[in-house]
PDB file of N, CA, C and O in Angstrom:
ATOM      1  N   UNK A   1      83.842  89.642  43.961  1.00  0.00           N
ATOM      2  CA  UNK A   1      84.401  90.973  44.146  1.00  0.00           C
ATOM      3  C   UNK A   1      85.438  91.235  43.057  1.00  0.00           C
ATOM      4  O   UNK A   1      86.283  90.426  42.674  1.00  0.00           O
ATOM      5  N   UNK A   2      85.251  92.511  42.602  1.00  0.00           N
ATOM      6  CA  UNK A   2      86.213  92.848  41.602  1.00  0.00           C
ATOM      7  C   UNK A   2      87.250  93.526  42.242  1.00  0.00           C
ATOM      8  O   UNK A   2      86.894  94.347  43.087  1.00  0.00           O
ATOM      9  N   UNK A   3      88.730  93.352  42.004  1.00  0.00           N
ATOM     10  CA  UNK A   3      90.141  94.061  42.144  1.00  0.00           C
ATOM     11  C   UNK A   3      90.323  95.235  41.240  1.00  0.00           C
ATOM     12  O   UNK A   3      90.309  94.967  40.039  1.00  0.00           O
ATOM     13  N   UNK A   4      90.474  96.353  41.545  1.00  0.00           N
ATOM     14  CA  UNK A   4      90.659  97.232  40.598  1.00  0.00           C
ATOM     15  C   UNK A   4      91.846  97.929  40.722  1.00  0.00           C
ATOM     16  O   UNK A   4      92.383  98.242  41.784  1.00  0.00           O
ATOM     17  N   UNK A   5      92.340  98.224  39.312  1.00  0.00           N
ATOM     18  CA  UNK A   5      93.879  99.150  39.645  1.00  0.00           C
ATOM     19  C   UNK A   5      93.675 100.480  40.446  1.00  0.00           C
ATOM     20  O   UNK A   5      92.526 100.915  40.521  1.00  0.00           O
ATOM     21  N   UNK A   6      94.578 101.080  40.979  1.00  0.00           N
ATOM     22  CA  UNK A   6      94.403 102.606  41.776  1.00  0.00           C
ATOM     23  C   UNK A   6      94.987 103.163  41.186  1.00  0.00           C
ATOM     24  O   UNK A   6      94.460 104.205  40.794  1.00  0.00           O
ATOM     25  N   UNK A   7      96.596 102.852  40.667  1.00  0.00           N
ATOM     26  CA  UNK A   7      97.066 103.340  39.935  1.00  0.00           C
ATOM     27  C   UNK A   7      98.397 103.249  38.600  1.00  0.00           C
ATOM     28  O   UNK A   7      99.293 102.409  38.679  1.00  0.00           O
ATOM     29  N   UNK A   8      98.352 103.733  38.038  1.00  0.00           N
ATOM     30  CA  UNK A   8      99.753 102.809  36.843  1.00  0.00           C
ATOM     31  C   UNK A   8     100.678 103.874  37.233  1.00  0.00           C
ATOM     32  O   UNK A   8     100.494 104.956  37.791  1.00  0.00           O
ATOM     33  N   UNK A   9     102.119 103.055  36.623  1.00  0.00           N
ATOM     34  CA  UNK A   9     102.864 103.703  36.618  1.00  0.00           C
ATOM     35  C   UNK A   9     103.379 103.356  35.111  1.00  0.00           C
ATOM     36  O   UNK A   9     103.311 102.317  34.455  1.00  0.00           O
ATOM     37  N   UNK A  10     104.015 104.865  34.776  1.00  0.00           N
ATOM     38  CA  UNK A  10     104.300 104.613  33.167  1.00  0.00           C
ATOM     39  C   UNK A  10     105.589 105.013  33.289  1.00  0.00           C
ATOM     40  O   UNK A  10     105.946 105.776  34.187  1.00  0.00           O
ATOM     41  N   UNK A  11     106.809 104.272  31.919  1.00  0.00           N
ATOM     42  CA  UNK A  11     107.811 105.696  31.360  1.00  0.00           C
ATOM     43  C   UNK A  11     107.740 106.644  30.607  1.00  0.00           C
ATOM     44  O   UNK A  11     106.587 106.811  30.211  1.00  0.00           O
ATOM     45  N   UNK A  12     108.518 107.418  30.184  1.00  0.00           N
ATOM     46  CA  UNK A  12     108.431 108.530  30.037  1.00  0.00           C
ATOM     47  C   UNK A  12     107.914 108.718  28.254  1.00  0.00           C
ATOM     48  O   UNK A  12     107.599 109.718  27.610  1.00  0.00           O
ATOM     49  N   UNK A  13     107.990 107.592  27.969  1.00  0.00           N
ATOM     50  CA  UNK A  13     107.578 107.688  26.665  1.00  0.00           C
ATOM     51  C   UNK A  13     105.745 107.406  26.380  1.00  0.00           C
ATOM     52  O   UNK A  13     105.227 107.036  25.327  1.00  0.00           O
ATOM     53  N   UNK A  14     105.114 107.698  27.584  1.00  0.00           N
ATOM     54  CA  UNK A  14     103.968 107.939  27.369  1.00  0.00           C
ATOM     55  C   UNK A  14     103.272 109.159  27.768  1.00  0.00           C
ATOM     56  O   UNK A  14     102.056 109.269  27.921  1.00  0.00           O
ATOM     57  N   UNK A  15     104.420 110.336  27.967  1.00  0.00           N
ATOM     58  CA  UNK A  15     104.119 111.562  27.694  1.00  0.00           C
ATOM     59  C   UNK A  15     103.215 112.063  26.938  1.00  0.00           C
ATOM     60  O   UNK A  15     103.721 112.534  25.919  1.00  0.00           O
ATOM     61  N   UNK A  16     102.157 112.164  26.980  1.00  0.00           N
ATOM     62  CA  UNK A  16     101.230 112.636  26.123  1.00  0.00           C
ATOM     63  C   UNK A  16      99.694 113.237  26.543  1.00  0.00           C
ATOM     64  O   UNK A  16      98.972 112.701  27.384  1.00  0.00           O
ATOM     65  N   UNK A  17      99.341 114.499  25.754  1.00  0.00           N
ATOM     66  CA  UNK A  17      97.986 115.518  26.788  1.00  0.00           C
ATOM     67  C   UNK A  17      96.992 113.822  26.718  1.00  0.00           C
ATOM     68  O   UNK A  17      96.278 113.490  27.664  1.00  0.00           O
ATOM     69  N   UNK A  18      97.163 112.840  25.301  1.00  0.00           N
ATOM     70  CA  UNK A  18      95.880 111.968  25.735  1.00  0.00           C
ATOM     71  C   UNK A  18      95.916 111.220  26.621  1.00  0.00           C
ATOM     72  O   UNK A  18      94.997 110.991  27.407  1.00  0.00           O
ATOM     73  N   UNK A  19      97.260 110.616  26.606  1.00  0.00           N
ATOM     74  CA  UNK A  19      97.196 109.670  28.336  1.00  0.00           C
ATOM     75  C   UNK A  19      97.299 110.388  29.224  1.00  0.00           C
ATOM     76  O   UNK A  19      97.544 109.705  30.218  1.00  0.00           O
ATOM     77  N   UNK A  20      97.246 111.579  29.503  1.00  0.00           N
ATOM     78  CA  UNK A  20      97.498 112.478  30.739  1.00  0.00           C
ATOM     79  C   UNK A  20      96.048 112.613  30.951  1.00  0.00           C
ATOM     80  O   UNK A  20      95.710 112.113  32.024  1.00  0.00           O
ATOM     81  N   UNK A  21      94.945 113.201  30.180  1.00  0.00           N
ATOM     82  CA  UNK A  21      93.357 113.492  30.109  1.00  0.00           C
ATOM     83  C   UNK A  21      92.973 112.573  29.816  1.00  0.00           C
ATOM     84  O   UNK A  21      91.891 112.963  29.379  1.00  0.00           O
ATOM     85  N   UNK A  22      92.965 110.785  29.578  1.00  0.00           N
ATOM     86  CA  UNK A  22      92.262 109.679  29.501  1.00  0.00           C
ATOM     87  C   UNK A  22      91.437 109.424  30.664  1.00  0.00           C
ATOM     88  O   UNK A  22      91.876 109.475  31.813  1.00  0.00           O
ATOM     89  N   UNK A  23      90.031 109.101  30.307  1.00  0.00           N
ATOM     90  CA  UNK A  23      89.636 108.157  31.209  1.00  0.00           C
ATOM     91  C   UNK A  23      90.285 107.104  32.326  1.00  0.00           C
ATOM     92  O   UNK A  23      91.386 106.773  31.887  1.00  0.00           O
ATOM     93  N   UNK A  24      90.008 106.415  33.672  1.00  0.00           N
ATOM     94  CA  UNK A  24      90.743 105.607  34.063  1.00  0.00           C
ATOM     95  C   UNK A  24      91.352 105.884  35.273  1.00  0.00           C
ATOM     96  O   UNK A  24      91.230 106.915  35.934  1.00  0.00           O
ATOM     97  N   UNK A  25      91.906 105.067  35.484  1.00  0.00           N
ATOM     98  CA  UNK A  25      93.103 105.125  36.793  1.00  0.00           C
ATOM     99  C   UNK A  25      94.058 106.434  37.200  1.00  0.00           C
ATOM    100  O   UNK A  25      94.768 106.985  36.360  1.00  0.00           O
ATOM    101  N   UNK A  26      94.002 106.770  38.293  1.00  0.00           N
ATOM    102  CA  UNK A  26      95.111 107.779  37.942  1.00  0.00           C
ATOM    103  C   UNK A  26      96.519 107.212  37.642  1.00  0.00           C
ATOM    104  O   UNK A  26      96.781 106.060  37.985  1.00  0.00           O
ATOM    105  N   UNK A  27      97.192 107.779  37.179  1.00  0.00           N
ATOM    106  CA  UNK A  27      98.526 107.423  36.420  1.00  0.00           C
ATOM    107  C   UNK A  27      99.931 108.692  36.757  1.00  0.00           C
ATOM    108  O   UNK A  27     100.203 109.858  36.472  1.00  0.00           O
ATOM    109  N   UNK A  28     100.386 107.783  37.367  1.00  0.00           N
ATOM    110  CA  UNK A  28     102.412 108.395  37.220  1.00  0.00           C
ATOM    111  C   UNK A  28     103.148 108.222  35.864  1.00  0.00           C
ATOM    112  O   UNK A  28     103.329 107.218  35.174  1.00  0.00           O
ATOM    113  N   UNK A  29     103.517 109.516  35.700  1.00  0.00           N
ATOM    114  CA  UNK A  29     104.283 109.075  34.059  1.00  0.00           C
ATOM    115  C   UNK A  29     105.553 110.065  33.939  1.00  0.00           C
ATOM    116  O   UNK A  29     105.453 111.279  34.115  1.00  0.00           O
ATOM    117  N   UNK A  30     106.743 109.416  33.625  1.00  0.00           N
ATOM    118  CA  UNK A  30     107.498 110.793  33.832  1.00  0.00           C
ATOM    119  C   UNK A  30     107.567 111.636  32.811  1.00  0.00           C
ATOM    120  O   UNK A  30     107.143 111.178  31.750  1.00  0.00           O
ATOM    121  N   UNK A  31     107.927 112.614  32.798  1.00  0.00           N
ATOM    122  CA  UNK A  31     107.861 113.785  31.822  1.00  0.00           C
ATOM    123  C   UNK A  31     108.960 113.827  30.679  1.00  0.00           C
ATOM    124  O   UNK A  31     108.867 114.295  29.545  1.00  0.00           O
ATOM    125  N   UNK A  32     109.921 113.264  31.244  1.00  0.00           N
ATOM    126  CA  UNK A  32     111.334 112.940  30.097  1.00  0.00           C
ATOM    127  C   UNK A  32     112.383 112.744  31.097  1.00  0.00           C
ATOM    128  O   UNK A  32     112.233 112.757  32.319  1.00  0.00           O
ATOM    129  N   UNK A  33     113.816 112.501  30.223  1.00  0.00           N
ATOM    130  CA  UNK A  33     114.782 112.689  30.488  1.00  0.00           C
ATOM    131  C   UNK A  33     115.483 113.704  31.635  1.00  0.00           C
ATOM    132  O   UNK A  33     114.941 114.791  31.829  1.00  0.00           O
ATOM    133  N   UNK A  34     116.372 113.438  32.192  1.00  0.00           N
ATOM    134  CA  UNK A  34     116.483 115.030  32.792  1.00  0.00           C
ATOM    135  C   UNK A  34     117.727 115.547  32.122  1.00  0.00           C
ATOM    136  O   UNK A  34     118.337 116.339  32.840  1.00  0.00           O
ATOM    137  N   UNK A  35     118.258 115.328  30.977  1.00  0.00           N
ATOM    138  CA  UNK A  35     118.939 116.264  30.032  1.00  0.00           C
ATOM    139  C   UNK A  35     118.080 117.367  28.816  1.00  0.00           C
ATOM    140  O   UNK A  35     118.361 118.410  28.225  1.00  0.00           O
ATOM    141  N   UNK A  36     116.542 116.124  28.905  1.00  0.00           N
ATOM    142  CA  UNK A  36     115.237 117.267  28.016  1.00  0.00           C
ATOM    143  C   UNK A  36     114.814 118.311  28.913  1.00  0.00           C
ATOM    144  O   UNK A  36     114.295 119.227  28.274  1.00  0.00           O
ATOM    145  N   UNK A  37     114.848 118.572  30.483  1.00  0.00           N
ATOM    146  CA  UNK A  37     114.394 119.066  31.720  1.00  0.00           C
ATOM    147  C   UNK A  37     114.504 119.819  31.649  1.00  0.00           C
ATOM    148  O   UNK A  37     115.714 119.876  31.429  1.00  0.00           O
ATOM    149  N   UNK A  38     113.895 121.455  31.646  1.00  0.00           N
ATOM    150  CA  UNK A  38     114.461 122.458  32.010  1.00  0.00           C
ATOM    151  C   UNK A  38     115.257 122.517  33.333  1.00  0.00           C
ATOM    152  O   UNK A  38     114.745 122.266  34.423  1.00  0.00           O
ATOM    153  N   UNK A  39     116.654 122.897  33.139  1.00  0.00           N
ATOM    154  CA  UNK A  39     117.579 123.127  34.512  1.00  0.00           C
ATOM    155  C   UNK A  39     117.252 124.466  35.628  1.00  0.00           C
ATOM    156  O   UNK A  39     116.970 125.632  35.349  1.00  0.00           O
ATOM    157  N   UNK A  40     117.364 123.990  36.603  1.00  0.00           N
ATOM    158  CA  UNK A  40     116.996 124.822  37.678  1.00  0.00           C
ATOM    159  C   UNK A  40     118.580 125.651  37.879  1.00  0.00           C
ATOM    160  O   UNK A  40     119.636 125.021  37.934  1.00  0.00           O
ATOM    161  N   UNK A  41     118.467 127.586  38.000  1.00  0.00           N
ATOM    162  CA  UNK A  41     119.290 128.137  37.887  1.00  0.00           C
ATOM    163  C   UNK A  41     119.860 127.844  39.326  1.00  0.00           C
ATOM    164  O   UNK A  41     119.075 128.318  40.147  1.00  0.00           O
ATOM    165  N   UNK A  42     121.216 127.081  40.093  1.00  0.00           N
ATOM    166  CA  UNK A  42     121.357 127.043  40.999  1.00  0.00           C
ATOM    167  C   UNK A  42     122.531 128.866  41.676  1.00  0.00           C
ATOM    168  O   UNK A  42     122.940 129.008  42.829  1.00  0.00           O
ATOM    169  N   UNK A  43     122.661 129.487  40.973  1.00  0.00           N
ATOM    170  CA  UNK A  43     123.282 130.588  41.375  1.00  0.00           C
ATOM    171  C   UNK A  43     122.252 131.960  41.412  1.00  0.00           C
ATOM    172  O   UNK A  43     122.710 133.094  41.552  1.00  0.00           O
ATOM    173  N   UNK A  44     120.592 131.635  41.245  1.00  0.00           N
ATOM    174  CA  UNK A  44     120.316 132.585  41.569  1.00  0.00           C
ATOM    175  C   UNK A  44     119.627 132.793  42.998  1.00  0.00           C
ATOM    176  O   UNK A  44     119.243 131.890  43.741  1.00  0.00           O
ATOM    177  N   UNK A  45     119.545 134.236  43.240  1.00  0.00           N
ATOM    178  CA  UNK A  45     119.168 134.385  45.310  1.00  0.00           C
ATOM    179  C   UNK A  45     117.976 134.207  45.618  1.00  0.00           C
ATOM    180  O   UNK A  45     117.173 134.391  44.703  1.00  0.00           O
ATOM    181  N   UNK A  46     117.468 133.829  46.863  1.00  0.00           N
ATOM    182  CA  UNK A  46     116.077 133.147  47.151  1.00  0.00           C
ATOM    183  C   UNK A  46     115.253 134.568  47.658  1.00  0.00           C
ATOM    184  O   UNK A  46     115.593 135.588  48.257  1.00  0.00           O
ATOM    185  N   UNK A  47     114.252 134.160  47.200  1.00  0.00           N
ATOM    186  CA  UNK A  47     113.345 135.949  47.251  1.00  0.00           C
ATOM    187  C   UNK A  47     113.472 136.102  48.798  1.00  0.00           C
ATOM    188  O   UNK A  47     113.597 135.208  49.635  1.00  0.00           O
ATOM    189  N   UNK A  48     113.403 137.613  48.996  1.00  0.00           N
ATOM    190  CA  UNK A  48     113.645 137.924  50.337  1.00  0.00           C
ATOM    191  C   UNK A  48     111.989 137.667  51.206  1.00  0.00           C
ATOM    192  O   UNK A  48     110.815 137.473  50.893  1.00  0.00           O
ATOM    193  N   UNK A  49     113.300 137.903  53.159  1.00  0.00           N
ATOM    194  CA  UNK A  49     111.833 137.291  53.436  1.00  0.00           C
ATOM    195  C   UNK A  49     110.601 138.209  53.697  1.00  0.00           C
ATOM    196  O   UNK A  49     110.707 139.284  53.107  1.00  0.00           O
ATOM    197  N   UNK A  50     109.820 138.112  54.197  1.00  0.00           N
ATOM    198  CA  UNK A  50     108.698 138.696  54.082  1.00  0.00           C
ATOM    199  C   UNK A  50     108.396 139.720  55.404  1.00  0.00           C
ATOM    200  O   UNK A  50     107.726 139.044  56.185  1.00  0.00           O
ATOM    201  N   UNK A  51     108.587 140.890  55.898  1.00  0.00           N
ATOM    202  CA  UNK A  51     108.397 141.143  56.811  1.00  0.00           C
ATOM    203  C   UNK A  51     107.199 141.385  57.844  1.00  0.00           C
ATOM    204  O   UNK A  51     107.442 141.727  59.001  1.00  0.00           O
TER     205      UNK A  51
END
């Protein structure tokens, strides 16, 4: 019987469309830094609700 991976986990320095669209395992990879991150605006209002 063969063992097979399910899934990798990568850092962030394998950001890339080819290891993202490779053949293979699915894969966790982080996207960057969170100073490269776009910041989430925390002072703006949450859409209203829906009536």
């Amino acid at each position: 019987m063969t063992d097979w991976i399910g899934t990798f986990l990568f850092a962030n320095g394998y950001w890339r469309q080819e290891n993202l669209n490779a053949p293979g395992p699915d894969r966790l990879i982080a996207p960057g830094k969170a100073r490269d991150l776009p910041q989430v605006d925390h002072t703006a209002k949450p859409p209203p609700l829906a009536a």
